[in-house]
N, C-alpha and C positions, 0 to 999 in steps of 0.2 A: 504494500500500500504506500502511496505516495502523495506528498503534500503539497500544493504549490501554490504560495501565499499570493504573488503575484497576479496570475491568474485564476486566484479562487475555488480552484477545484480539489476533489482528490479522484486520487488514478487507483482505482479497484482492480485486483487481477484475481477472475475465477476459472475453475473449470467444474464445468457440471455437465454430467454426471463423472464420475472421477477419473473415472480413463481419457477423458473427452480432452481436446487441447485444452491451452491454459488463453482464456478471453478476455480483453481488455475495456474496460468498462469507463469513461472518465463523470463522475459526478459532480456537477454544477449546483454552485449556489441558489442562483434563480429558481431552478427547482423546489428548493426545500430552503427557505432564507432562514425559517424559525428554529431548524434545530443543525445547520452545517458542521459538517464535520463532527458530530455530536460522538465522546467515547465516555463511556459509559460502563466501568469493573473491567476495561480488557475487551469488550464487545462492542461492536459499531451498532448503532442506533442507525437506522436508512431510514429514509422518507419513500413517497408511492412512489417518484419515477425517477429513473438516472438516463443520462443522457450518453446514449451510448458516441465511442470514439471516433464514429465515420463520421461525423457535420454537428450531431448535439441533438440531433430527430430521439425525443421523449419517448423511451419504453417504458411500459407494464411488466415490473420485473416479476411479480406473483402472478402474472400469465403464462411469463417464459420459463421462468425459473418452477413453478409448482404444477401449472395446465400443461403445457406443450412437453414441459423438461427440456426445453434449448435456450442456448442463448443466443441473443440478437443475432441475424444472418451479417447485420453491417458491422459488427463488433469486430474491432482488428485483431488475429492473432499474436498473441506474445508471447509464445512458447519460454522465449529464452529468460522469461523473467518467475522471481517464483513464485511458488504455486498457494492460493490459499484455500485451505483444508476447506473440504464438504459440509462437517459440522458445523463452518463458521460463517455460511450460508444458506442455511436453514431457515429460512423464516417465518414468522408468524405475521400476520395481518392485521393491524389492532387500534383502532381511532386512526386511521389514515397514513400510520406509520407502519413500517416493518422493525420487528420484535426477533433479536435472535432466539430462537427454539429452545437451545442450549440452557439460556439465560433462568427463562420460566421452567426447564427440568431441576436446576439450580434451587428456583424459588420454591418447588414443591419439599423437596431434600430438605433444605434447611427448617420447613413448616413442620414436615413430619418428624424430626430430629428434636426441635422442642417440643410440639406433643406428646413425643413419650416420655420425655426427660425432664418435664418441668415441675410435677410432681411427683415423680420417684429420688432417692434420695440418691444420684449421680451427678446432679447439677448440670440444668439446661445451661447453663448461659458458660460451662466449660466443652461442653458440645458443641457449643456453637463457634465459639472460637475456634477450635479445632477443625469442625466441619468446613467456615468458613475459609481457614485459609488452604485446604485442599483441596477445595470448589474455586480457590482464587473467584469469588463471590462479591461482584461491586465495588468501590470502591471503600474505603476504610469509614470515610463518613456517614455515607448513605446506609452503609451496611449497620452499622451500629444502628442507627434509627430503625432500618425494618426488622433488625431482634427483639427490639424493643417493643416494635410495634406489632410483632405476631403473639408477643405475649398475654395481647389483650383477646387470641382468639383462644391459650389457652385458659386464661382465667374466666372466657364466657361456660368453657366445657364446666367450670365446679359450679358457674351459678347456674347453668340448665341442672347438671345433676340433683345439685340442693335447691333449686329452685320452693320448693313446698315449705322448707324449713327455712330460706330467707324470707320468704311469704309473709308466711306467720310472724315471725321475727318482726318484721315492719309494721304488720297489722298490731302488734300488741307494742308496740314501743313506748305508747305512749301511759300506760301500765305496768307496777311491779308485777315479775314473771321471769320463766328463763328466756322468750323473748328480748325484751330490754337486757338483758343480763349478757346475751349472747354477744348483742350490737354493741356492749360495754367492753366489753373483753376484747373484742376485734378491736377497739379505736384506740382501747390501750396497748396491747402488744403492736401494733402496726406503727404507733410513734415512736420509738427508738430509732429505729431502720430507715424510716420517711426522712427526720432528721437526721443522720449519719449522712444520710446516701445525700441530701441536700447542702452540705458542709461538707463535705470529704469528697463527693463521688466521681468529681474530672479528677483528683488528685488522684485518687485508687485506679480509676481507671488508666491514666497518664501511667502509671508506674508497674501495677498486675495485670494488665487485661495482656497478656502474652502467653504461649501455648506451653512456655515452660514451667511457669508461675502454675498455672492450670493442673498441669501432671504431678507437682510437687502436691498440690490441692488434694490431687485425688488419691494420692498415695496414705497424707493422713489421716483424710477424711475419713477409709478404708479401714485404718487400724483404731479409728476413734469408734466406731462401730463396732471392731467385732469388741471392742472393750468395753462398750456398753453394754453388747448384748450377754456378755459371758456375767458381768455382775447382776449381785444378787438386787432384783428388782421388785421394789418395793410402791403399790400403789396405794396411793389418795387422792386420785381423782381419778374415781370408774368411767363418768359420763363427761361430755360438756356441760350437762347441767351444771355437775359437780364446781366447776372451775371457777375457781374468785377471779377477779381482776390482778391479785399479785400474783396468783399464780400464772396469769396472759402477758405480765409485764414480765416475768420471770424467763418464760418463752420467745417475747418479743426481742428481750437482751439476749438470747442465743439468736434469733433471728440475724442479730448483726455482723453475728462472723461470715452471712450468705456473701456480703459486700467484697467481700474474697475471693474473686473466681476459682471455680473450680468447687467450691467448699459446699457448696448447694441450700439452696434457702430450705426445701422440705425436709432435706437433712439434718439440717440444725436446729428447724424446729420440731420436728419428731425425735429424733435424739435428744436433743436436749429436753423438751417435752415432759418423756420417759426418765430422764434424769434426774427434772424435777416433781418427780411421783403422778403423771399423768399414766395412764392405762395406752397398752401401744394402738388400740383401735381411737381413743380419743386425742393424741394425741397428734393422731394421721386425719383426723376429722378437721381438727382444729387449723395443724397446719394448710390444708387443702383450704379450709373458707379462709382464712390466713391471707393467703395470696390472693381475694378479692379486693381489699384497699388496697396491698402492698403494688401491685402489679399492676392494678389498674390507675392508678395516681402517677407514678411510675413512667408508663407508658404513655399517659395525657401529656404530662408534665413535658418529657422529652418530643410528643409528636409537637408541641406548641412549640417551644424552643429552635425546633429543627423545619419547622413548615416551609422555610425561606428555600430548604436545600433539595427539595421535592416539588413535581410539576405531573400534568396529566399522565405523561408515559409511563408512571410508577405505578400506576391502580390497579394492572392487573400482576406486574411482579408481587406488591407488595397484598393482592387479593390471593393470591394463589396462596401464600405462603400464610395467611390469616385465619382462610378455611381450612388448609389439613392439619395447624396447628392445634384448632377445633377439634374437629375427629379423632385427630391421635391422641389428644389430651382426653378427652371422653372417655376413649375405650385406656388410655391407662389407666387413669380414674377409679374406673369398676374393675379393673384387671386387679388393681392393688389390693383395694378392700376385699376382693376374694381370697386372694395370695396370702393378705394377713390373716384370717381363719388360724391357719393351719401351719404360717412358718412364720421365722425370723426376718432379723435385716442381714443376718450374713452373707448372703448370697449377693448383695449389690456391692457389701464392703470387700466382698475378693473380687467382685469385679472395676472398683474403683481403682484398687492396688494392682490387678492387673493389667487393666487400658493404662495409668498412669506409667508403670516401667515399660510400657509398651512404647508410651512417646517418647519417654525419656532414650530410652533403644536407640530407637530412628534417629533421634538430635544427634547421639554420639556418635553412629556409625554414619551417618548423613547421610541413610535412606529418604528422610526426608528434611525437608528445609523448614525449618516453623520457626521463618521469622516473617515480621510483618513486612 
């Protein structure tokens, strides 16, 4: 691909279908003035028409390229120039623009990655960094924002779940009951973390949000659990009825270690929860509606802050990746509270300690690159 500032264009070189020559494509601003030359995570952003190299006569690239499968007849050959990959021509159709395909496989990945990992005690938002930089995923800023902003699909999966028992909760607030009691508890453990995260959180993030920081997270998050789960556990709080406000404020201050990538917010508050004599089914209740202020403020907070760095062509990355965050948070949701029945948390703490020396691995032998 080539730039030329001069003349305003850029010089695209395809071949489709892959065997086919390699076709010289040149794109004119005139074309497309609103979004030129538009790069976007590593991926070109196209508008509907490029003007192909013979004179600048306007093609229907999603005619040629997806109906026909050819390219322009007047397109000049380039053989001798190189070639750019099939995948990175792929496109989607979408408000008048072309969408790399890639991109939106991308978005789905990252959606489904934090629905299963947002309330299991692995920590979504160590996933994602991880996922993200192996997906080489947008660019650093925008990416940040749409993590943030798919967490609001996984926090709607607890309030469909609980929906009947927020209900009610709202319907009796304005009477003593476990009701008000509930919504007390929530607004008490949710501020420690709100305020941290609002005084510290460019700082944390500026200094932890890296893939190594992250494996070191999960390494002992890992051993924090199974050392939980091996002591002897003693409960005073069966229900959430049960649960006072110090006991919510008690939980909210583990809440705080979540602001650590890697260390997982359902983590610390189910483990610590259970640490501080909550029962491990009421403490996985709590934590789960937990993360309706925590996440959803969160996510408001940063979509307001960040609105300037986001434009129409994001709605369906940032929609794909909102819905399956939904869905997989849903069915982790009911997966868990089944799963607890009948077992511990050991089984996510060897597998914390596991993925953790796993990245750690790839750093040292530099299988992989996890820097930003």
């Amino acid at each position: 691909m080539e730039f030329d500032g001069e003349n305003d264009h850029v010089h695209l070189l395809v071949n489709f279908p892959p065997k086919a020559p390699v076709y010289s494509l040149v794109i004119r601003k005139q074309n497309y003035p609103s979004i030129h030359s538009k790069l976007w995570g590593g991926t070109l952003w196209s508008p509907s028409y490029f003007a192909g190299s013979c004179g600048g006569a306007p093609i229907e690239v999603i005619r040629q390229y997806i109906g026909q499968q050819q390219v322009p007849h007047c397109a000049a050959k380039a053989t001798d120039q190189p070639r750019l990959k099939l995948a990175h021509i792929i496109v989607f159709f979408f408000n008048g623009h072309f969408m790399d395909f890639l991109l939106l496989f991308k978005s789905l990945v990252m959606g489904v990655v934090e629905g299963i990992t947002e309330f299991l005690p692995i920590s979504s938002t160590g996933h994602l960094i991880l996922t993200g930089h192996l997906l080489g995923f947008l660019d650093k800023e925008k990416r940040d924002v749409f993590e943030i902003f798919i967490q609001l699909g996984a926090m709607l999966a607890v309030v469909w779940e609980y929906r009947a028992r927020l209900i009610g909760a709202v319907s009796q607030a304005g009477q003593p009951g476990p009701g008000r009691q509930l919504l007390i508890n929530l607004m008490v453990a949710a501020i420690p973390a709100l305020l941290l995260g609002k005084l510290m959180g460019e700082q944390i993030k500026a200094a932890l949000f890296n893939p190594l920081t992250v494996a070191i997270s999960f390494i002992v998050g890992g051993v924090i659990i199974l050392w939980a789960e091996k002591r002897q556990h003693t409960v005073s709080v069966a229900t959430l009825e049960d649960l006072s406000p110090r006991d919510a404020l008690k939980v909210g201050l583990a809440q705080c270690l979540a602001l650590i990538p890697g260390t997982s917010r359902s983590g610390a508050t189910i483990i610590g929860g259970m640490f501080f004599g909550l029962s491990r089914q009421a403490a996985t209740e709590f934590s789960f509606l937990l993360g309706i202020p925590v996440l959803g403020s969160a996510s408001l907070y940063s979509l307001f802050k960040h609105w300037h760095s986001l434009d129409q062509n994001d709605l369906l990355v940032f929609g794909i990746g909102f819905v399956a965050s939904f869905i997989f948070a849903l069915i982790a949701v009911r997966a868990l509270l089944r799963f607890l029945v009948s077992h511990t948390f050991v089984a996510f703490a060897w597998y914390r300690i596991g993925f953790g020396l796993l990245v750690l691995l790839t750093a040292y032998t530099g299988w992989v690159q996890w820097t930003d």
